[in-house]
ROLUM-374300 format. One line per 5 residues: for each residue x negated, y, z negated of C-alpha. Coordinates in nm, 2 decimals, padded with zeros to 4 digits. Example, Ala and Ser with C-alpha at 12.3 -4.5 7.8 and 13.67 -1.06 7.14 Angstrom:
BEGIN
-01.23/-00.45/-00.78  -01.37/-00.11/-00.71
***
This chain:
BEGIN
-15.19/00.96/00.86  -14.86/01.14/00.70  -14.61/01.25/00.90  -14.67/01.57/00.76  -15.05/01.57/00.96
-14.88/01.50/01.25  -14.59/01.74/01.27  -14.74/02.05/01.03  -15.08/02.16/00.97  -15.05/02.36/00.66
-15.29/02.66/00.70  -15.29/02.90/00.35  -15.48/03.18/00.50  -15.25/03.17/00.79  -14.96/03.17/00.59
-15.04/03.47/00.42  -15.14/03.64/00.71  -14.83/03.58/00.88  -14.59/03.62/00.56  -14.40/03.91/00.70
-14.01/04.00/00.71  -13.81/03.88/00.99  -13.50/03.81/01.12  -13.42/03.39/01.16  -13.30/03.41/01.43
-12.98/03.22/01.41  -12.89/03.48/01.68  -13.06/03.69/01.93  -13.03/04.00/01.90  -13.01/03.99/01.56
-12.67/04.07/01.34  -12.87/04.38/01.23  -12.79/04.54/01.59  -12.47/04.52/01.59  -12.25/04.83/01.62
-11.93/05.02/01.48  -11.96/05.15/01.79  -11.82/04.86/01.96  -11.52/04.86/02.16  -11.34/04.55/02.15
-11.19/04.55/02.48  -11.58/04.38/02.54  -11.44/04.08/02.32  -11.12/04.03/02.52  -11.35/04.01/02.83
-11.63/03.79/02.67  -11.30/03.52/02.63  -11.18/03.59/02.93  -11.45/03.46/03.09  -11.52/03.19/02.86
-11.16/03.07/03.00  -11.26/03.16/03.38  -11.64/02.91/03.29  -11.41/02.68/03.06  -11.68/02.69/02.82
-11.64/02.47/02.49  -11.53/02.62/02.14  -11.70/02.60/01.77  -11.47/02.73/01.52  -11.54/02.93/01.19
-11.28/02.97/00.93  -11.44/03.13/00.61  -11.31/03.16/00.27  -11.44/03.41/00.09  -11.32/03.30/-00.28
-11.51/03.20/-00.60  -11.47/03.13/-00.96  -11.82/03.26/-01.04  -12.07/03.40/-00.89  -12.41/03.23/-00.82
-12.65/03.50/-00.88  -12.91/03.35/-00.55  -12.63/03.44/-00.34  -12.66/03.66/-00.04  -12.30/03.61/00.10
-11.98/03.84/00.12  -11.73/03.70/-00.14  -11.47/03.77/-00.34  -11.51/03.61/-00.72  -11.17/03.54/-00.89
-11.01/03.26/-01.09  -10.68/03.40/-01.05  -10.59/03.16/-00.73  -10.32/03.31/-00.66  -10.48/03.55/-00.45
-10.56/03.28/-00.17  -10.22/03.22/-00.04  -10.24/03.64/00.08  -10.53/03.56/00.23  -10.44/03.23/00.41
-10.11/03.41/00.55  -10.37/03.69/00.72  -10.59/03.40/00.81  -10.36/03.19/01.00  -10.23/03.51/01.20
-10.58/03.62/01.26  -10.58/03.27/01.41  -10.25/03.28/01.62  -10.40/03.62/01.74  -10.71/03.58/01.90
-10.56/03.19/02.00  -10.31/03.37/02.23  -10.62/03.49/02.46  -10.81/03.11/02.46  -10.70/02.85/02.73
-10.58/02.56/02.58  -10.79/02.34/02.77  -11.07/02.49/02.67  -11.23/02.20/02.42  -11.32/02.24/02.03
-11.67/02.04/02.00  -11.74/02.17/01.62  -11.53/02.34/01.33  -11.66/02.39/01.02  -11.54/02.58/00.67
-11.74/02.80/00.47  -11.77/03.07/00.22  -11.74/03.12/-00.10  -11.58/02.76/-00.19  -11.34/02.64/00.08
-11.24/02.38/-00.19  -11.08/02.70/-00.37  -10.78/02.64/-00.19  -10.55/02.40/-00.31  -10.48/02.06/-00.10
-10.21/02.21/00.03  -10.33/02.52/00.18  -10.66/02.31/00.34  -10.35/02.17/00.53  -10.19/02.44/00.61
-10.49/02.60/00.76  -10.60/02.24/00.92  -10.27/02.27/01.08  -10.27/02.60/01.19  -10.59/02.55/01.35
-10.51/02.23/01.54  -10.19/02.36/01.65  -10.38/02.65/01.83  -10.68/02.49/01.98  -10.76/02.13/02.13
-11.00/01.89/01.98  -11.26/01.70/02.15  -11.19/01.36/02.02  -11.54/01.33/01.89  -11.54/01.69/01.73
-11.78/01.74/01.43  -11.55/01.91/01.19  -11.74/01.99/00.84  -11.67/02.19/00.53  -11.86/02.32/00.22
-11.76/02.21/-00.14  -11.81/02.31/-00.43  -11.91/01.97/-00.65  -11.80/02.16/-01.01  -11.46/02.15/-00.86
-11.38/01.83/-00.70  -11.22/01.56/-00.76  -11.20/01.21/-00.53  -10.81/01.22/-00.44  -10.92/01.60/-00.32
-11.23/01.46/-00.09  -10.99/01.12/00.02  -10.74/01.44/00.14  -11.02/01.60/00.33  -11.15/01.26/00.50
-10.79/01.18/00.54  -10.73/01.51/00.75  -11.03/01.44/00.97  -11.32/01.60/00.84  -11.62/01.41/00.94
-11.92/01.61/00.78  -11.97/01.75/00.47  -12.20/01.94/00.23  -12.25/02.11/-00.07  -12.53/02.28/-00.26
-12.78/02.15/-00.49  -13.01/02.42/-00.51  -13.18/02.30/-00.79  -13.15/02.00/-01.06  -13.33/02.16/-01.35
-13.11/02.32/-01.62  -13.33/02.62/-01.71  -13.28/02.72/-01.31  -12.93/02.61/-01.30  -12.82/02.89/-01.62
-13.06/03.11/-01.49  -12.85/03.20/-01.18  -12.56/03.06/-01.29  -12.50/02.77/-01.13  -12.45/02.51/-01.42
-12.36/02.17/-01.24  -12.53/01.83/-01.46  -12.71/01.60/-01.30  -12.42/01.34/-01.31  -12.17/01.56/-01.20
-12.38/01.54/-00.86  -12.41/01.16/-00.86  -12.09/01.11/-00.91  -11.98/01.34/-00.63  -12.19/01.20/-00.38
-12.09/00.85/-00.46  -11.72/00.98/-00.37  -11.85/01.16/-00.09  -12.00/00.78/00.04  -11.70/00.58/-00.06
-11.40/00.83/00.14  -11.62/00.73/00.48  -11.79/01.12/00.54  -12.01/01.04/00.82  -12.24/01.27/00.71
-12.33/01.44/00.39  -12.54/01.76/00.37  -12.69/01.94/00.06  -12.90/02.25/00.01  -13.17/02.31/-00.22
-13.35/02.64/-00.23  -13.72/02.73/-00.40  -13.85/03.05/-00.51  -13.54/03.09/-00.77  -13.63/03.17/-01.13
-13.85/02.93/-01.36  -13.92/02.69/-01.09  -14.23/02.56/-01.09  -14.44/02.27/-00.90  -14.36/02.01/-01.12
-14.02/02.08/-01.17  -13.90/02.13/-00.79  -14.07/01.77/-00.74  -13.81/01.66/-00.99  -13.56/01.80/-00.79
-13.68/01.70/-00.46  -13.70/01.29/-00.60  -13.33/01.31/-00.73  -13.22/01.44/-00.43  -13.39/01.14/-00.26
-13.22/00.92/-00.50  -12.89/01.10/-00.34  -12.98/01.00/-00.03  -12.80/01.26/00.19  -12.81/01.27/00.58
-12.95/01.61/00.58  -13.14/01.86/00.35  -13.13/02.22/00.39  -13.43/02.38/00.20  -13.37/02.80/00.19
-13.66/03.04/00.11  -13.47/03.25/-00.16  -13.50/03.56/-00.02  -13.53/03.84/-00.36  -13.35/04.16/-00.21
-13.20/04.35/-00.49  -13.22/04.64/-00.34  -12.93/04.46/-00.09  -12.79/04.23/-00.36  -12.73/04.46/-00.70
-12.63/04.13/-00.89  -13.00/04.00/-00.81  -13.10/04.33/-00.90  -12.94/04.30/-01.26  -12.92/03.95/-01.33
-13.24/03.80/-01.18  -13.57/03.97/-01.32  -13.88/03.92/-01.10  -14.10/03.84/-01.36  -13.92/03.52/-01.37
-13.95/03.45/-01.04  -14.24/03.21/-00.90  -14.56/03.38/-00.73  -14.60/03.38/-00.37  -14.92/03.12/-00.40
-14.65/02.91/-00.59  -14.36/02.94/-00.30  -14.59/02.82/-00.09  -14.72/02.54/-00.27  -14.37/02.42/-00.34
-14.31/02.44/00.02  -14.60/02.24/00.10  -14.47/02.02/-00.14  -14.14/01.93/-00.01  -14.25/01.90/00.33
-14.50/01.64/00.27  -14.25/01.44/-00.02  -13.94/01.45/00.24  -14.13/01.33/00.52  -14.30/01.07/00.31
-14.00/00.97/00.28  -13.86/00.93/00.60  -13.66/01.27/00.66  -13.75/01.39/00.97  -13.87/01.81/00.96
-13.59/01.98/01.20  -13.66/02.38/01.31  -13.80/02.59/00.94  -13.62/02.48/00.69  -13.42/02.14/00.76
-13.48/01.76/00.73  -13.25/01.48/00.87  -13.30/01.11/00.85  -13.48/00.94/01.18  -13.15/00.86/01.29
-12.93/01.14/01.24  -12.79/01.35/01.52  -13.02/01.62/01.48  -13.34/01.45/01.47  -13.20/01.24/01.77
-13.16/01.56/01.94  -13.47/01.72/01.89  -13.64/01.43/01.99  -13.46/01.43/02.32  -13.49/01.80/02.36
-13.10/01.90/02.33  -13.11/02.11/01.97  -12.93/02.41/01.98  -12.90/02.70/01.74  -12.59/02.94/01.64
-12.47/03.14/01.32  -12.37/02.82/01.17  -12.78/02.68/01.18  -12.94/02.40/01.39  -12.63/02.21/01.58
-12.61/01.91/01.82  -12.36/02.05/02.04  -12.37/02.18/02.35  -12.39/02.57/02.39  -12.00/02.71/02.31
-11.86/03.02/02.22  -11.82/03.08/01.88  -11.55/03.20/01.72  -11.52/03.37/01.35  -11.17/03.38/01.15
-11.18/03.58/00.87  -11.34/03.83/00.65  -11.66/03.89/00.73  -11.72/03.61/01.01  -11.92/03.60/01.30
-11.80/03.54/01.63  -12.08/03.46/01.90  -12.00/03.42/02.26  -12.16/03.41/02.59  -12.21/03.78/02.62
-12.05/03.93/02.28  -12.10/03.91/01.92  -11.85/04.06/01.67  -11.84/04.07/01.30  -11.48/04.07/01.11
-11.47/04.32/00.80  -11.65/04.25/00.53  -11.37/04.40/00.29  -11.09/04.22/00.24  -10.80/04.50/00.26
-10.99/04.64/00.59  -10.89/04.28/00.69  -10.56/04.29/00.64  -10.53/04.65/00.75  -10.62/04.54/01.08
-10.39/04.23/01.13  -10.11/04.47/00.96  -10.19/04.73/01.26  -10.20/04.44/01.52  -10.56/04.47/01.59
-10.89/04.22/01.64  -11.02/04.30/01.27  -11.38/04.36/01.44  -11.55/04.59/01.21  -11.87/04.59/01.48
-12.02/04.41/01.73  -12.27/04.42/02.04  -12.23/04.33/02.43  -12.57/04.17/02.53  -12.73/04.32/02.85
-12.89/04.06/03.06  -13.27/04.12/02.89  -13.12/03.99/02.59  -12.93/03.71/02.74  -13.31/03.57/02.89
-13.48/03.66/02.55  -13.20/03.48/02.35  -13.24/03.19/02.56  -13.65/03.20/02.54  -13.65/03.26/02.10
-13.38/02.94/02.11  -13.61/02.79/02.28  -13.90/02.80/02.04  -13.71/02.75/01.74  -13.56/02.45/01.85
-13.77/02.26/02.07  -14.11/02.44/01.97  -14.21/02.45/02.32  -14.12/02.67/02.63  -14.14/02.56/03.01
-14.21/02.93/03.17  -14.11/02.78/03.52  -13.74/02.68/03.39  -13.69/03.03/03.27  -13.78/03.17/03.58
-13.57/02.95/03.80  -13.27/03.00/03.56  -13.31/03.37/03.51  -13.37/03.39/03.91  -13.74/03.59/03.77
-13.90/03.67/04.15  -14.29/03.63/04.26  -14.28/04.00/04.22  -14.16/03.95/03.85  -14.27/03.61/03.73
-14.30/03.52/03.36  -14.62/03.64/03.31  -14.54/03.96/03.47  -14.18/04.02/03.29  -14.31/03.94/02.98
-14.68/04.13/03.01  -14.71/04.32/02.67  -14.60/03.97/02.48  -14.88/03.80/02.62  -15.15/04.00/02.43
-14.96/03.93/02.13  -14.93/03.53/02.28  -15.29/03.56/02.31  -15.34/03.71/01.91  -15.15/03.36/01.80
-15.33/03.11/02.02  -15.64/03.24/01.86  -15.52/03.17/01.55  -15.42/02.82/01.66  -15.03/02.86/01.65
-14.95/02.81/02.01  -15.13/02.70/02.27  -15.10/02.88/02.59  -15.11/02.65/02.92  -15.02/02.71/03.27
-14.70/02.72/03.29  -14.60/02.62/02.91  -14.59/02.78/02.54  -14.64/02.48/02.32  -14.61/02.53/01.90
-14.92/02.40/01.71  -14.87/02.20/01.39  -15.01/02.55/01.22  -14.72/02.70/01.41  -14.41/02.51/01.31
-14.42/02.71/00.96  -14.44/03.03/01.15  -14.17/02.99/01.41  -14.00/03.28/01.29  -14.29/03.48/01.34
-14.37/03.31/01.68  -14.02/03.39/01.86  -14.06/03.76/01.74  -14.26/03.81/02.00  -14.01/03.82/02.25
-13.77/04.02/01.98  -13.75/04.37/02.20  -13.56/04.51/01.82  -13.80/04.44/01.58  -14.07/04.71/01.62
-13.75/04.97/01.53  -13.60/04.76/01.25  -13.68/04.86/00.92  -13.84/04.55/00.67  -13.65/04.58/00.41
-13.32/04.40/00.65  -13.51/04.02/00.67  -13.64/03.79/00.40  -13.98/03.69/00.45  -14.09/03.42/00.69
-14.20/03.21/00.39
***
C-alpha cells in the first residue's frame, strides 16, 4: 500500500464538490478583516502583555525589492534594478526596528527569524549585515533559533551564501516553481536547470541545515507530463522541504496576471487536479512526508517530527515547529500576529516612510481579536495542523461550562459537521473531530466551518481550495 492510500484518499467528485474560495488560514480571522479602523494603542497593549506572559518572539523583516517581476506573483514588491534604492529603505527598516524594540523586554526570547520578500538577496552583503546586526542588537536569540531567508538562485553566488551561513542563518529556501523552459519564459522566471543544481550543491556545501524550495502547478503550459519532470528533478535536488502552491489566477487582484498571463494558457481544472494527485503520490513514493495542504518534509525533518508528535503550529510565515510566539512584522507591508492583535505595515513604500518620519507604528490596519476568535483560531489551528480536534481540551482550556459545552457553543457548525461526515471527510465521535484521508485535501474547506467571517466575505478575496 502507498503512503499516499494511507494518508490521502483522493476523491474527484469530492474535489469538485468542495472546490470553492477560501481563505488558508495561515491566520484566524483572516487578513481580509482587518481594519483602517484600527487604533494602534491596541498594539502597544497586545506587547505589553506579551512582556507581562514573557511570551517568545518570531521575527519578520521583509524586503520588498526585485529585478523583475515574476508574473505568478501575488506579493507586494517594488521591481527595480537601480539598487541604490535599498540603502533608503534599510535606514527606515532598522528604525522601524529600534521603534517597536523599545516596547519588547529584552528577555523576552527570539525562537524563529526569517527574511522575505521580493529577494532579500537584493541587498548587498553588506547591508544583510547591517540589518543582521541591527536585529540582534535589539532582540535576544534563543541559542537554537531557526533563522531562514529566501534567495533568489539567478543571483547568488557561493561567497554570498558562505556570508549568510557565516552570519548564522540556519534555513534556507528559494523557489523552483517549475523546471520547464516554456513555463519558466512564460511568467518570467527564466532560471536553467543548472543554475539550480549548482545552487543547491552550494547551499549543501556552506552547512544550511535545511534547504526549502517551492514549486507551484496550475501556471501556464504545464501539463501532466511535464510537472512529473519537474517533480523528479526536484527529487534529484533532494531538498528538506517542498512547498507545492496552488497558483491562484486572480487578475482581477493582480493586473500583471491580468495582462501577461492569458487563461487560455492556463491548465483545466480536471488537469490541476490530476497534477496534484500526481505529486502527492510521486513525493510520498518517495519518502517526503505530506505536512498540512500543500507541504512535504523528509521523515526526519522537524516538521514531520512534529506532526507526528502533535506539536505543529501555524502563523503568517506557514506550518512552523515552534512554540506559539508573537509575531512581529518589520517593514512595508508585513504582518505582525500576536496574542490578541494583528497589524499590517503599509503596503506603499512612501506611506512607510511617512510614518517612521512622523514618529508613528507604520500600521496601515489591523484587528483586536475578541475572545470568540481567540477559541475559533485555536479550534481551525487545530485542524489544519493536527487534522484532528479533542472537543474536551477545548472546553477545559476555553473554561466552555455544562451549560455551554462544545456541542452547544458550536450548534449551527454541527449540521454543517454532519454535511461533511456524510461525505466521508471527518468523522464525528464522542468527544473528537477526526480528518478522513478524503479530508486532508479539503482542510481548508473543513476549518471553515468554524470561520464566523466567511458567510459575509465576498469570493473573489481567496484562491480556490484546490
Amino acid at each position: 500500500m502507498s503512503k499516499l492510500s494511507q494518508t490521502v484518499k483522493f476523491d474527484l467528485n469530492l474535489l469538485h464538490k468542495y472546490n470553492q474560495p477560501v481563505p488558508r488560514y495561515t491566520s484566524y480571522p483572516p487578513a481580509t478583516e482587518l481594519s483602517e479602523d484600527f487604533n494602534s494603542l491596541d498594539f502597544r497593549g497586545a506587547i505589553a502583555l506579551g512582556n507581562l506572559q514573557n511570551t517568545p518572539l518570531s521575527l519578520y523583516a521583509h524586503i520588498p525589492f526585485c529585478d523583475a517581476p515574476c508574473y505568478f506573483c501575488g506579493c507586494n514588491t517594488v521591481i527595480s534594478q537601480r539598487k541604490e534604492i535599498a540603502e533608503p529603505y534599510l535606514d527606515y527598516l532598522t528604525r522601524h526596528i529600534a521603534q517597536v524594540a523599545a516596547t519588547v523586554n529584552r528577555d523576552r526570547l527570539v525562537q524563529q527569524m526569517h527574511w522575505g520578500g521580493g529577494t532579500p538577496n537584493y541587498f548587498s552583503f553588506d547591508q544583510v549585515e547591517r540589518l543582521w546586526d541591527c536585529l540582534h542588537g535589539h532582540f535576544t536569540f534563543a541559542h537554537d533559533a531557526e533563522i531562514s531567508i529566501e534567495v533568489n538562485p539567478r543571483s547568488l553566488t557561493k561567497e554570498y551564501l558562505q556570508g549568510l551561513r557565516n552570519l548564522g542563518f540556519n534555513r534556507i529556501s528559494f523557489g523552483i516553481q517549475d523546471f520547464n523552459p516554456q513555463v519558466q519564459e512564460a511568467v518570467n522566471r527564466i532560471q536553467p536547470e543548472t543554475m539550480l543544481f549548482e545552487g543547491m550543491q552550494w547551499m549543501r556545501e556552506v552547512g544550511f541545515e535545511g534547504v526549502n524550495v517551492d514549486l507551484i502547478y496550475g501556471l501556464p503550459y504545464q501539463t501532466l507530463e511535464t510537472f512529473h519532470e519537474t517533480l523528479e528533478k526536484t527529487i534529484a535536488l533532494d531538498p528538506d522541504r517542498i512547498a507545492v502552491f496552488n497558483f491562484a489566477y486572480v487578475p482581477w487582484l493582480k493586473p500583471l496576471q491580468k495582462k501577461k498571463i492569458s487563461p487560455e494558457t492556463l491548465p483545466s481544472p480536471e488537469d490541476k487536479l490530476q497534477i496534484m494527485e500526481m505529486t502527492i503520490e510521486v513525493l510520498t513514493r518517495h519518502g517526503y512526508v505530506f505536512i498540512g495542504m500543500d507541504h512535504f518534509a523528509k521523515p526526519d525533518d522537524e516538521l514531520a517530527i512534529a506532526q507526528r508528535e502533535g506539536n505543529l503550529h501555524r502563523n503568517f510565515q506557514g506550518y512552523t515547529t515552534k512554540p506559539e510566539s508573537d509575531l512581529l512584522g518589520f517593514g512595508m507591508t508585513s504582518i505582525s500576529m500576536l496574542q490578541n492583535v494583528y497589524t499590517q505595515n503599509h503596503k506603499g513604500i512612501q506611506d512607510f516612510y511617512k510614518a517612521i518620519d512622523a514618529g508613528k507604528l507604520p500600521i496601515e490596519r489591523g484587528v483586536t481579536l475578541n475572545a470568540d476568535d481567540i477559541l475559533r483560531r485555536s479550534i481551525i489551528m487545530e485542524l489544519m495542523c493536527q487534522f484532528e480536534l479533542s472537543q474536551q481540551e477545548i472546553e477545559a482550556k476555553y473554561h466552555l461550562t455544562c451549560d455551554r459545552d462544545f456541542g452547544k457553543y458550536f450548534a449551527p457548525e454541527r449540521v454543517k459537521l454532519r454535511q461533511l461526515e456524510a461525505d466521508g471527510l471527518i468523522e464525528l465521535r464522542q468527544d473528537r473531530i477526526e480528518v478522513k484521508p478524503a479530508g486532508r485535501l479539503l482542510i481548508r474547506n473543513i476549518a471553515s466551518v468554524f470561520d464566523r467571517y466567511l458567510p459575509k466575505n465576498e469570493k473573489g478575496k481567496f484562491s480556490q481550495s484546490i
